[in-house]
PASE-503825 format. One record per residue (C-alpha): residue number from 1; residue in one letter; z, x, y. Coordinates in Angstrom, 3 decimals, decimal comma, padded with zeros to 6 digits. Example, Ala and Ser with C-alpha at 12.3 -4.5 7.8 and 13.67 -1.06 7.14 Angstrom:
BEGIN
     k   r         pz         px         py
     1   A    007,800    012,300   -004,500
     2   S    007,140    013,670   -001,060
! end
This chain:
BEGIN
     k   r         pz         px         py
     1   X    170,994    162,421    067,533
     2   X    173,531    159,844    068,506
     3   X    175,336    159,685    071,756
     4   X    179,235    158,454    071,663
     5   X    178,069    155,422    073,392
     6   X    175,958    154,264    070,307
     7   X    172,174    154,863    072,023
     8   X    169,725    157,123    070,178
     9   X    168,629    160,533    071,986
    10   X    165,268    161,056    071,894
    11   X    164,426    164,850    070,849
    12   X    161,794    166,496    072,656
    13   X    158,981    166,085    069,573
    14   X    159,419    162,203    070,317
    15   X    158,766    161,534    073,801
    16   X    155,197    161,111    074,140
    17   X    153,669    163,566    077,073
    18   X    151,604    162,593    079,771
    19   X    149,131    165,626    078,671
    20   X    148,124    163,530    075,824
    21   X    147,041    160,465    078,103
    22   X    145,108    163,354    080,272
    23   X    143,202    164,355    076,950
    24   X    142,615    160,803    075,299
    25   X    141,227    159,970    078,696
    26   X    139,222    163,062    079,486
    27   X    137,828    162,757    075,931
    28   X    136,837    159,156    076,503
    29   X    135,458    160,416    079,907
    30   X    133,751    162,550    077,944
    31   X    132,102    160,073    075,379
    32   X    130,834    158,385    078,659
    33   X    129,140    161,342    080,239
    34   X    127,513    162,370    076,930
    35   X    125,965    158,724    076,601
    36   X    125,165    158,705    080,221
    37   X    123,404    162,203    080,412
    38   X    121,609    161,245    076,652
    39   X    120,303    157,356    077,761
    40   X    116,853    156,808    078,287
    41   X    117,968    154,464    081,100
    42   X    117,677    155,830    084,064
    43   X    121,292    155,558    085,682
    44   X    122,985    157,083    088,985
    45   X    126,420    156,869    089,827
    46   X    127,090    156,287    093,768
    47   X    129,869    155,816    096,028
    48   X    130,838    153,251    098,204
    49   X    128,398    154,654    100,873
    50   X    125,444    154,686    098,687
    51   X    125,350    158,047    097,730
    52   X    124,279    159,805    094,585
    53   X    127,607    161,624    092,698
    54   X    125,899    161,881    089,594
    55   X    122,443    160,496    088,152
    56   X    120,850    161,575    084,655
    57   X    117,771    163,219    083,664
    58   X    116,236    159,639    083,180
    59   X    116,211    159,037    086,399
    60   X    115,687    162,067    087,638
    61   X    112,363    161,997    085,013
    62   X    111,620    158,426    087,053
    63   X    111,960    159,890    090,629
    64   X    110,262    163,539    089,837
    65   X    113,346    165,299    090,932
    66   X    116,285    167,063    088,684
    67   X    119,206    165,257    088,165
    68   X    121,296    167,785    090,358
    69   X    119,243    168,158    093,337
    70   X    119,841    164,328    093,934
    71   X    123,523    165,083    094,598
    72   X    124,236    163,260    098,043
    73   X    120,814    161,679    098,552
    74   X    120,662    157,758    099,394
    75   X    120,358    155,681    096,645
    76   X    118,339    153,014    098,797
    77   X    115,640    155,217    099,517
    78   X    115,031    156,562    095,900
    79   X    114,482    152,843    094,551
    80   X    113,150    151,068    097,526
    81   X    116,236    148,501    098,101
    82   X    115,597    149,392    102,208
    83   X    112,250    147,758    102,383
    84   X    113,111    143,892    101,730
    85   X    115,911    142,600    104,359
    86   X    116,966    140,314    101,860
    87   X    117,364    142,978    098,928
    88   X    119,078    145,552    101,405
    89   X    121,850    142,891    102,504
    90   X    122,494    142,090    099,105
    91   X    122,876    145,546    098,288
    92   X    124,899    146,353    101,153
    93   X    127,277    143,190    100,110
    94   X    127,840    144,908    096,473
    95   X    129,051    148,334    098,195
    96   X    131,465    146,065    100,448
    97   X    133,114    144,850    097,376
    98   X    132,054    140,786    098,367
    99   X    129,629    141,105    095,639
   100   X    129,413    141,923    091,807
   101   X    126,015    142,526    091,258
   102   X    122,537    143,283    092,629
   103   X    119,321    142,844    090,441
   104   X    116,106    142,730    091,999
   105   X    112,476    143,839    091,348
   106   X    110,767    146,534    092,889
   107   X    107,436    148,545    092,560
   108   X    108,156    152,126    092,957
   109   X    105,350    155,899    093,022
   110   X    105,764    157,743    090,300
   111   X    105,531    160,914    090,210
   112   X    102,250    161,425    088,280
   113   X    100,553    159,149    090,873
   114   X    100,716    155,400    089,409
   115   X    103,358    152,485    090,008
   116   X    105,835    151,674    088,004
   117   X    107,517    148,088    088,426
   118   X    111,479    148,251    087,784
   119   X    114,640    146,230    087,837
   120   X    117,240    147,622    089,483
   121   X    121,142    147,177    089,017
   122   X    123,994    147,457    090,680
   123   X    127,199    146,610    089,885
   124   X    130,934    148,205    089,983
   125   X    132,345    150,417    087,544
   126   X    135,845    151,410    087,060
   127   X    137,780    153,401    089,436
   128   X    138,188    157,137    089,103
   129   X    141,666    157,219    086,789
   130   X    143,010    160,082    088,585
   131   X    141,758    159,621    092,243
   132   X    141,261    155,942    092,152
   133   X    137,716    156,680    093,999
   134   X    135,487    153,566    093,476
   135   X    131,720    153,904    092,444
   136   X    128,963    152,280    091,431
   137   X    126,056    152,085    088,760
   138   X    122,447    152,428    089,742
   139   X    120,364    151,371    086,892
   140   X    116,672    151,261    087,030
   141   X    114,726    149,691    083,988
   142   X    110,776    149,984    083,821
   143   X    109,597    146,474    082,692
   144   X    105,930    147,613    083,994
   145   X    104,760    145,947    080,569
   146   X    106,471    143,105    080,836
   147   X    105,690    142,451    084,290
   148   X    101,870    143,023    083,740
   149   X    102,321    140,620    081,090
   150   X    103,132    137,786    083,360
   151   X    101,208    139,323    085,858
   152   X    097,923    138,326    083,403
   153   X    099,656    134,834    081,977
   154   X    100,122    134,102    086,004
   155   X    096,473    134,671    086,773
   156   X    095,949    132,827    083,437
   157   X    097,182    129,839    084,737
   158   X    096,403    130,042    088,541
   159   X    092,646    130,294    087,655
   160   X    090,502    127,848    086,699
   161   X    088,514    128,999    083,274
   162   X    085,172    128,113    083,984
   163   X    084,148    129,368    087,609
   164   X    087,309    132,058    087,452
   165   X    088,480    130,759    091,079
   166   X    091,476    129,954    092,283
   167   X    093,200    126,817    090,882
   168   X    094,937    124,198    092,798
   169   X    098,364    125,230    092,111
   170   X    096,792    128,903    093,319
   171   X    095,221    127,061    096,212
   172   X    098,005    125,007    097,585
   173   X    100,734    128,107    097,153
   174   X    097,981    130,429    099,553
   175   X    097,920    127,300    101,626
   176   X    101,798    126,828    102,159
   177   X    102,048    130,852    102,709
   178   X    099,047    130,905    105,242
   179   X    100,651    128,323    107,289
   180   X    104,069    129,800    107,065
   181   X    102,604    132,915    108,187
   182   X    100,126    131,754    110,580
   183   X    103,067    129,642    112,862
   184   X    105,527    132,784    113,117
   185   X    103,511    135,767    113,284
   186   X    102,184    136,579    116,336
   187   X    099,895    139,364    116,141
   188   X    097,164    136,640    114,473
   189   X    095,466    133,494    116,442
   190   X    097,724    131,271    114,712
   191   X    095,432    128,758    113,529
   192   X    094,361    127,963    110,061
   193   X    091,057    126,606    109,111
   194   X    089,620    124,416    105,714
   195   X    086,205    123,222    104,313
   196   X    086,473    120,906    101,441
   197   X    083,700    119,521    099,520
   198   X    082,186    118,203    096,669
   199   X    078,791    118,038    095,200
   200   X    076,811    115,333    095,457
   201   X    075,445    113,879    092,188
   202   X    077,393    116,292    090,427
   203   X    077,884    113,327    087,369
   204   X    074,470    112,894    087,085
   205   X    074,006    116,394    085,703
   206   X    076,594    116,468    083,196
   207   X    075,564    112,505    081,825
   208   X    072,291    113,787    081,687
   209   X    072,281    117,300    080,682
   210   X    075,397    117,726    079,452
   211   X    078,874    119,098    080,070
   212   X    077,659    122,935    078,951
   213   X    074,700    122,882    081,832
   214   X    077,493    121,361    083,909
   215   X    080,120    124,181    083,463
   216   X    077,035    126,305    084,251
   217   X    076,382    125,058    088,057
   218   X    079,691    125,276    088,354
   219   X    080,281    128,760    087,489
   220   X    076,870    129,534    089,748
   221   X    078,163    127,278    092,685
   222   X    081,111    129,127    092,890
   223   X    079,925    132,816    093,031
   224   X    077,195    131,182    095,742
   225   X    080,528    129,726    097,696
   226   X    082,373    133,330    097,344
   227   X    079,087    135,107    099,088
   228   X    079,438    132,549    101,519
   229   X    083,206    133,511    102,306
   230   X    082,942    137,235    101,888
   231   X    080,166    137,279    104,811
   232   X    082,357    134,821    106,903
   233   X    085,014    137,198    106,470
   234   X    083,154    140,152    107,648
   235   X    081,496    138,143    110,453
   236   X    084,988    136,508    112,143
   237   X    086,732    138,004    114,548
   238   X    090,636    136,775    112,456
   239   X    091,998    138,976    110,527
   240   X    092,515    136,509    107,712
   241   X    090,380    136,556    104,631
   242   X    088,688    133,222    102,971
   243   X    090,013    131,869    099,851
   244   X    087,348    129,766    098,018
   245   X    089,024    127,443    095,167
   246   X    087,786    124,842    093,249
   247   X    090,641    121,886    093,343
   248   X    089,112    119,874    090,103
   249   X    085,844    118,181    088,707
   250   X    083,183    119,156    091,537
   251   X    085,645    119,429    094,362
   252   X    086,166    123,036    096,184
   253   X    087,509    124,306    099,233
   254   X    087,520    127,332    101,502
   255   X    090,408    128,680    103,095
   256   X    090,078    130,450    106,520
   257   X    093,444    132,132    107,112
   258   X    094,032    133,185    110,681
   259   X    090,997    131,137    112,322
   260   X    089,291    131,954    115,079
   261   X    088,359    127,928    116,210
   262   X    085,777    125,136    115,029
   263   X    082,422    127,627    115,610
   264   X    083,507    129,831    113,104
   265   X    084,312    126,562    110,643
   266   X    081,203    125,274    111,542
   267   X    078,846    128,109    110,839
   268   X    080,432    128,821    107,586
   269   X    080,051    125,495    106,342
   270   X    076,881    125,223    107,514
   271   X    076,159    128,756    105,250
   272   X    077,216    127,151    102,352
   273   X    075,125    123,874    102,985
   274   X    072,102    126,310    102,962
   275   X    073,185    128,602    100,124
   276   X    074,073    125,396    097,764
   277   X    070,433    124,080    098,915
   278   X    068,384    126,484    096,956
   279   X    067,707    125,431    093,596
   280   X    069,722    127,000    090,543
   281   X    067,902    128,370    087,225
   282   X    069,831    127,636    084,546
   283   X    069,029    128,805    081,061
   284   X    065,565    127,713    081,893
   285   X    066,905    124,383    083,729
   286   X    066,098    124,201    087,620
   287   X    068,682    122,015    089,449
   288   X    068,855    121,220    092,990
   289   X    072,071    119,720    094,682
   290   X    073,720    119,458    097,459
   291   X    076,837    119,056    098,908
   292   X    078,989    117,436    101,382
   293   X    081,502    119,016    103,650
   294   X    084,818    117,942    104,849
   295   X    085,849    120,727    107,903
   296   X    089,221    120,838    109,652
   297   X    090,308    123,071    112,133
   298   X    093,640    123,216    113,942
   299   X    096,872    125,424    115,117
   300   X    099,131    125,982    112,479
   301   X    102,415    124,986    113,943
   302   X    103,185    121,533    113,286
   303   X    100,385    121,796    110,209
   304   X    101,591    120,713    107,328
   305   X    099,587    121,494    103,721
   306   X    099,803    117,593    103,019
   307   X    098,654    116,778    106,485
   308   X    095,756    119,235    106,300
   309   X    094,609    118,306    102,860
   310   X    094,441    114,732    104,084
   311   X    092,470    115,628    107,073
   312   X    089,996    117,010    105,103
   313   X    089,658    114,450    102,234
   314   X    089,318    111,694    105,197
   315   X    086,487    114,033    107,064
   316   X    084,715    114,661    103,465
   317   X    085,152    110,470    103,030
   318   X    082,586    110,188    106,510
   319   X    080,323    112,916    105,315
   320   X    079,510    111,257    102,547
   321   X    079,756    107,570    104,561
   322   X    077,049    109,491    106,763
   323   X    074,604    110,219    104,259
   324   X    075,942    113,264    102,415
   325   X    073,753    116,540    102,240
   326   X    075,901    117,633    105,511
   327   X    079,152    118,757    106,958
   328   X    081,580    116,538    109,155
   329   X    084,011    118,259    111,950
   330   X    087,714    116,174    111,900
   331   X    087,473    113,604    114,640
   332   X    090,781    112,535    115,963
   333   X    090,241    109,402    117,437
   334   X    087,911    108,420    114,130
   335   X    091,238    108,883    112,320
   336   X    093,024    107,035    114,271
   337   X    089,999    103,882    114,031
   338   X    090,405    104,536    110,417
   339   X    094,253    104,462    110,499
   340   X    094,224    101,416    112,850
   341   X    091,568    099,808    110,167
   342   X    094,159    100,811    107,195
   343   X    097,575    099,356    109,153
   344   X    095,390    096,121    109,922
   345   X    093,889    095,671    106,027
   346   X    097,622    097,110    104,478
   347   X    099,305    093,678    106,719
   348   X    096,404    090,882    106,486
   349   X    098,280    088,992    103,749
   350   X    101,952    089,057    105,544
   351   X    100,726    088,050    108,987
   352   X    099,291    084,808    107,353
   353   X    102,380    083,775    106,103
   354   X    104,618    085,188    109,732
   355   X    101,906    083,008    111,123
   356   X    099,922    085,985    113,268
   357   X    097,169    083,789    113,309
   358   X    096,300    081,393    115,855
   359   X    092,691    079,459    116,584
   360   X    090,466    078,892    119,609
   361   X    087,652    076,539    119,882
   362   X    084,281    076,806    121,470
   363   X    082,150    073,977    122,013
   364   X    078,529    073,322    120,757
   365   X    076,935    071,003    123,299
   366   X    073,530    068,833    122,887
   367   X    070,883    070,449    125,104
   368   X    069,575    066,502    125,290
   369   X    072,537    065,377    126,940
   370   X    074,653    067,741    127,878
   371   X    078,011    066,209    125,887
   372   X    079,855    068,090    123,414
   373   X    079,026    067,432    120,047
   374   X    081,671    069,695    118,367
   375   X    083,575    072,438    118,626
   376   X    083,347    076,106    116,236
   377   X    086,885    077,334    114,925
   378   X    087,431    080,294    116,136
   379   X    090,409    082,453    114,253
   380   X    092,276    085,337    116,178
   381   X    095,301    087,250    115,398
   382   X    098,200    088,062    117,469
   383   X    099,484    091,164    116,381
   384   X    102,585    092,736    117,372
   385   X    101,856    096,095    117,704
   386   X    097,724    095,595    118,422
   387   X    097,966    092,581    120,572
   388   X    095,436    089,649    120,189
   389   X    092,254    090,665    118,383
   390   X    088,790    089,264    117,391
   391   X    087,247    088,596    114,256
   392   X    085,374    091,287    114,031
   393   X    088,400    093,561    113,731
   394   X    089,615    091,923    110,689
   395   X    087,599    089,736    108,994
   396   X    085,209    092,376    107,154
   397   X    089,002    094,266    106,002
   398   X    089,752    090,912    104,853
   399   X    086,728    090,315    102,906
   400   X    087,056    093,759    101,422
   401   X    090,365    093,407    100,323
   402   X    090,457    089,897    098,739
   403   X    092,719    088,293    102,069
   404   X    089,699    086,137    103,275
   405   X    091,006    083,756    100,466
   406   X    093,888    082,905    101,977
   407   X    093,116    083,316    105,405
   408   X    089,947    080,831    105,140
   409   X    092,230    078,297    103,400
   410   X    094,755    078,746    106,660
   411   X    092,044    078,305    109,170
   412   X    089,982    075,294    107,115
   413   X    093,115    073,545    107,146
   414   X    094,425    074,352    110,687
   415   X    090,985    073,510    111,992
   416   X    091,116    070,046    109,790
   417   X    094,263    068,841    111,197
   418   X    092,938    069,844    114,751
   419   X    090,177    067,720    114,276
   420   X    091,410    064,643    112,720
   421   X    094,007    064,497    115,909
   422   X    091,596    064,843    118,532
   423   X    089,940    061,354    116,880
   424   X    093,234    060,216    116,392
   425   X    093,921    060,746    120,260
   426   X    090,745    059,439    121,323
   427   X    089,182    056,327    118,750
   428   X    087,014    055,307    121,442
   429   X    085,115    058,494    122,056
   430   X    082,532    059,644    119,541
   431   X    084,255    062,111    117,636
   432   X    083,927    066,240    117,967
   433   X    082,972    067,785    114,526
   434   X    084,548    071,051    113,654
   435   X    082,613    073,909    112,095
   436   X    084,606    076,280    110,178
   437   X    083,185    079,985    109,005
   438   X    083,153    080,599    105,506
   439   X    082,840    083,971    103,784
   440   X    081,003    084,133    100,399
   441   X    084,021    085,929    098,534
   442   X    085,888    082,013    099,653
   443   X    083,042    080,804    097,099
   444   X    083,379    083,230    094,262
   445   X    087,230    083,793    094,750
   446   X    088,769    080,180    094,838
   447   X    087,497    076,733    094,108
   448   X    085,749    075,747    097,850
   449   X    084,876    072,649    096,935
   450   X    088,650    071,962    095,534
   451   X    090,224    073,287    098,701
   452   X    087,961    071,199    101,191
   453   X    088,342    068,081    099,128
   454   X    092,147    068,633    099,001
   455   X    092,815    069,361    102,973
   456   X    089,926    066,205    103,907
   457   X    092,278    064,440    101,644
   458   X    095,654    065,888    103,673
   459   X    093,985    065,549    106,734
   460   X    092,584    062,349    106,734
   461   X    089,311    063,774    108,186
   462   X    085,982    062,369    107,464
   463   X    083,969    064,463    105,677
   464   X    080,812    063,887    108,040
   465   X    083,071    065,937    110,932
   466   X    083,531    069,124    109,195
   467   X    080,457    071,719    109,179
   468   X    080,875    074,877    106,901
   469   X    078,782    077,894    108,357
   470   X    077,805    081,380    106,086
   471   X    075,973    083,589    107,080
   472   X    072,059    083,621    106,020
   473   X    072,672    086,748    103,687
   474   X    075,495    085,032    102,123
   475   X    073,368    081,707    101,759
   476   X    069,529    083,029    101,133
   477   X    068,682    083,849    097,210
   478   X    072,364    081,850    096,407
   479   X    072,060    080,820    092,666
   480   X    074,510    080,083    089,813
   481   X    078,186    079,060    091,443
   482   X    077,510    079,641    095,342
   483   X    074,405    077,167    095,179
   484   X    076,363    074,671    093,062
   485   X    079,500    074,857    095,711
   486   X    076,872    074,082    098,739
   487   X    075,502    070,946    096,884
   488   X    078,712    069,876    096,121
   489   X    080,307    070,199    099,286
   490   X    076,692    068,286    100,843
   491   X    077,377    066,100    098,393
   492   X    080,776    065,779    099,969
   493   X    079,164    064,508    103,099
   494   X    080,105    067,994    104,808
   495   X    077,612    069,757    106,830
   496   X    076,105    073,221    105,290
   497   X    075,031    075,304    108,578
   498   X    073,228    078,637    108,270
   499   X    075,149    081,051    110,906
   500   X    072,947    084,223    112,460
   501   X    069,769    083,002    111,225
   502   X    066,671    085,444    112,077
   503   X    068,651    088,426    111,121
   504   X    069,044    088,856    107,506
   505   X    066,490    087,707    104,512
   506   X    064,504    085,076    106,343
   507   X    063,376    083,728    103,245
   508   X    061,557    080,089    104,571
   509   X    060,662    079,517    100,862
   510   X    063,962    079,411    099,886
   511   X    065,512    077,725    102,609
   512   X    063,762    074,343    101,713
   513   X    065,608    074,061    098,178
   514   X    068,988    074,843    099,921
   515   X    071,575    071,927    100,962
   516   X    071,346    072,277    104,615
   517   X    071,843    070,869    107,513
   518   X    071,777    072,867    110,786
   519   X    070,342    076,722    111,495
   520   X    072,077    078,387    114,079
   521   X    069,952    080,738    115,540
   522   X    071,166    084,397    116,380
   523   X    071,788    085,533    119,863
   524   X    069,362    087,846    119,694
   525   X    066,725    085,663    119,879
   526   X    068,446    083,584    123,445
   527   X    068,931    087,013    124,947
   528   X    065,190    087,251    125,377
   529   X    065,292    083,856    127,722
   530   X    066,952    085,570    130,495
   531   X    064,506    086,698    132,526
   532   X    062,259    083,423    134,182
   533   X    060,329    086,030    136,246
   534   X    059,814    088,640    133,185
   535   X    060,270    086,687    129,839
   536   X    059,179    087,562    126,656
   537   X    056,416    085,413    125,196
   538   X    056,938    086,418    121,758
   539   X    060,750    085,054    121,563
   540   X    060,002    082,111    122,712
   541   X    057,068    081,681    120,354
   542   X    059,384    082,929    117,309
   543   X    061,892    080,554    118,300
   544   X    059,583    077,775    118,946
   545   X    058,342    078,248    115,001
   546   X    061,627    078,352    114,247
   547   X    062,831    075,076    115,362
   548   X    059,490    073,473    114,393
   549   X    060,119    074,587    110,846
   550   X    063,399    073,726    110,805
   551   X    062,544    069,690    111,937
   552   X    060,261    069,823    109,491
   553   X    062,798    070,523    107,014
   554   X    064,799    067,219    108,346
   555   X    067,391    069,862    109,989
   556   X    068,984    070,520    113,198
   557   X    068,587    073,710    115,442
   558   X    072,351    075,602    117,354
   559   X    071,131    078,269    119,615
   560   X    074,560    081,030    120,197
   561   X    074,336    082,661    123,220
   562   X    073,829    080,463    125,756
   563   X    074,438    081,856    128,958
   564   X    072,575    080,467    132,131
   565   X    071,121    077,233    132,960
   566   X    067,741    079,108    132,429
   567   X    068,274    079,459    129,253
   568   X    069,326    076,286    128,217
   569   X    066,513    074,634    129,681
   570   X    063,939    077,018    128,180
   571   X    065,602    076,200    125,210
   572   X    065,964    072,442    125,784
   573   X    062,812    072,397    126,439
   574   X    061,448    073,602    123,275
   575   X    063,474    071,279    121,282
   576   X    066,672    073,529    119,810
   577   X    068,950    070,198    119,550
   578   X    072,491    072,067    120,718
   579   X    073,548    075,681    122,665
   580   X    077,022    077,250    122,331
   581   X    077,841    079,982    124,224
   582   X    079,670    081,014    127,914
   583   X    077,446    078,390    130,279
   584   X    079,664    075,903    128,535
   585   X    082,850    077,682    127,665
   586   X    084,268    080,637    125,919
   587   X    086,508    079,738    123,435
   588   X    089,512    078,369    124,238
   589   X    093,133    076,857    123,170
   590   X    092,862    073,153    121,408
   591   X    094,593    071,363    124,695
   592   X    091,640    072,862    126,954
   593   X    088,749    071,406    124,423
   594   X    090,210    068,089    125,063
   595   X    090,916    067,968    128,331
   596   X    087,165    069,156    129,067
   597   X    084,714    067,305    127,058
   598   X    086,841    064,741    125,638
! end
């Protein structure tokens, strides 16, 4: 039908009416609450507050209650989400609209009895179409399988295979937790506690019985070391349980969660020193080992796993330093001697070239006569942080890690040039000789003889005033390069003196086919000279063979030590040619040497 204005009239049949959009809707509605009442996923619809409005018999099935009767109940409670703070703020953020979707993990009762692990959902849906109400979906899927799965391929690889224990990945994630816990609860002591060890001569057994016997101590070790820590744990007074692991190879460690102090440390690793000591049958092999025990003990807060771990290697380090077969309690100011010794080796090398290093002399004056005949180099090192120190803080670290090279070449040549200018400054005087300590890794590490040709040559000092001193385990039962070094250097025309003679291999046999020139006796032997009113005939008759012996031999005698006038004349008059020691001088700067016996 046509109006007069030209438009078109609809007729009724054409207009579409809102009754149809009612049905296509309520029919789709409809599809929904078929599929929703028919899925095998157990769903819930809920309001804004968390409520139930509708769930189906799935999830009624899961919570043992028909779908009706959970009308109006709280979600939360029915599937746990109240119990973690985390989970319940997240869930409370998805009912306030700021956010789309929860999914979390939870372990829920069934109603037969057992657990069943779920995931649980909850997201949006569409709003009502006719009252615009907005709701959400609870879904709840049981992934029990899947969960004990990885439940099984997580204790798969947190376990080692051959004792069954805890790993070290299993070890240090126990650790991290324990300390967390430890330092913010407060119902426990808040301290945390840690034996490490290893087996002693645990290589031996598998090079010599094999890696199969081997795996077999293991296995038995480790069901010895979990007695051990069960009857700990029912003896201490913390609430925490033990945790034995084995970290690799022979190493394993117990874990005392929730310590009680050192005693409790103590005896436990003292229990496993005794349990370990009893010999193991083994498929018809008896073994006996033992073990040795690193034990740490300390408040959580301000613990750290690294930190801990370190602790205890260090402490397992000085029971086996000790003697092994034992356990070792963490010693603070040991670590911090040990730390001091590790800064000192780490910055040997550097300081030589920042020129750290300085000298002192100390003079070695005829008994005869009473003039100075020379002067021993004496190195010490200023160090910034340590302040000046002695040899005997650094020069073992420096033999042990290769800087005694260097370092002897410094002080040879510094010594050298010292020398030659003292003649220099004085050609009338009869000239000081310097003697100059020399470690035996100089002679296997560099050329000697080229470096003490090469600074005599710089220096312009006659070879006759420099004396070379190692010690007399360093020099007796020398063969191959050391022995061919001395003769060279003697060849040289530079004097080979034995330093602490007396104390180390004494062997007189040897010592005639040696190129030396001068013993210097050890201070152990002056020390008995003290006493005029009480003295000790048997020094004096040891060193009176001593010096005899060494005349014989065409050489001269240096007694260290010197300290009183007694002394020197007891020695004097037994014939030791020179004394060094305090009656003279302690060592001092190069200006002082001259201005005192020069």
């Amino acid at each position: 039908m046509t109006e007069r204005n030209g438009t078109t009239k609809e007729t009724p049949e054409a207009r579409p009416s809102p009754a149809d959009g009612c049905d296509d809707a309520a029919a789709s509605l409809g599809d929904y609450r078929a599929a929703f009442h028919a899925g095998r996923l157990a769903m819930a619809v809920l309001n804004r507050d968390g409520l139930v409005l509708a769930a189906n018999p799935a999830f009624g099935e899961l919570v043992g209650t028909a779908p009706e009767k959970l009308v109006a109940a709280t979600a939360a409670d029915l599937t746990d989400l109240g119990a973690d703070p985390r989970v319940w703020t997240a869930y409370r953020e998805v009912l306030c609209g700021r956010s789309e979707r929860l999914r979390c993990t939870r372990r829920l009762k069934h109603p037969e009895g057992h657990s069943v692990w779920v995931e649980v959902t909850v997201e949006p849906l569409t709003p009502e179409p006719l009252s615009g109400e907005e709701r959400m979906l609870l879904s709840v899927a049981d992934i029990s399988d899947r969960h004990d799965l990885l439940a099984r391929l997580r204790h798969l690889q947190m376990h080692d295979p051959v004792t069954r224990l805890p790993n070290r990945a299993l070890f240090f994630e126990r650790l991290a937790t324990a300390l967390e816990t430890a330092a913010f609860e407060p119902s426990g002591t808040g301290r945390i506690g840690l034996c490490y060890l290893d087996l002693d001569g645990f290589k031996a057994v598998n090079d010599t019985l094999g890696h199969r016997v081997g795996d077999r101590l293991l296995s038995a070790v480790a069901q010895r070391l979990t007695r051990c820590a069960e009857s700990g744990a029912d003896r201490g007074a913390g609430r925490g349980g033990h945790l034995v692991a084995r970290l690799g190879g022979d190493e394993f460690a117990l874990l005392v969660e929730d310590s009680t102090g050192t005693d409790q440390l103590a005896e436990l690793a003292q229990s496993v020193l005794d349990a370990l000591q009893r010999p193991f049958d083994l498929a018809g092999q008896r073994l006996s080992v033992s073990a040795s025990i690193g034990v740490v003990e300390r408040t959580a807060t301000g613990t750290t796993a690294t930190g801990l771990m370190q602790a205890a290697d260090t402490t397992l380090y000085w029971a086996k330093e000790d003697g092994k077969a034992r356990w070792t309690l963490f010693d603070p100011e040991r670590n911090a001697h040990r730390m001091t010794r590790q800064a000192l080796s780490s910055t040997l090398r550097p300081a030589v070239d920042r020129g750290e290093f300085t000298l002192e002399y100390q003079p070695l004056i005829g008994l005869g006569d009473g003039r100075a005949q020379g002067v021993e180099a004496l190195v010490r090192w200023r160090h910034p942080q340590f302040g000046t120190l002695s040899p005997n803080r650094f020069i073992a670290l420096a033999e042990e890690n290769g800087a005694i090279v260097e370092l002897g070449r410094w002080v040879l040549t510094r010594a050298c040039h010292q020398a030659r200018a003292w003649q220099l400054a004085h050609p009338s005087d009869q000239p000081l000789f310097v003697s100059v300590n020399v470690a035996v890794r100089q002679v296997w590490d560099s050329d000697l003889v080229a470096d003490v040709a090469g600074i005599l040559a710089e220096t312009g000092l006659p070879p006759e005033l420099l004396q070379l001193e190692l010690t007399e385990s360093a020099v007796m039962g020398s063969a191959g390069r050391p022995l061919q070094a001395l003769q060279a250097l003697s060849d040289m025309g530079v004097r080979i003196a034995i330093d602490d003679f007396g104390t180390g291999y004494s062997n007189l046999a040897y010592l005639s086919r040696l190129p030396v020139s001068v013993l210097k006796l050890d201070g152990s032997f002056v020390r008995g000279f003290r006493s005029q009113e009480h003295p000790n005939p048997a020094d004096e008759m040891i060193v009176e063979a001593l010096v005899a012996l060494a005349h014989r031999l065409g050489l001269t005698v240096t007694a260290e030590c010197v300290e009183s006038a007694e002394q020197a004349e007891r020695l004097r008059r037994i014939g030791c040619d020179t004394g060094q020691g305090w009656l003279y001088s302690r060592p001092v700067a190069p200006d002082r040497v001259a201005a005192l016996f020069i």
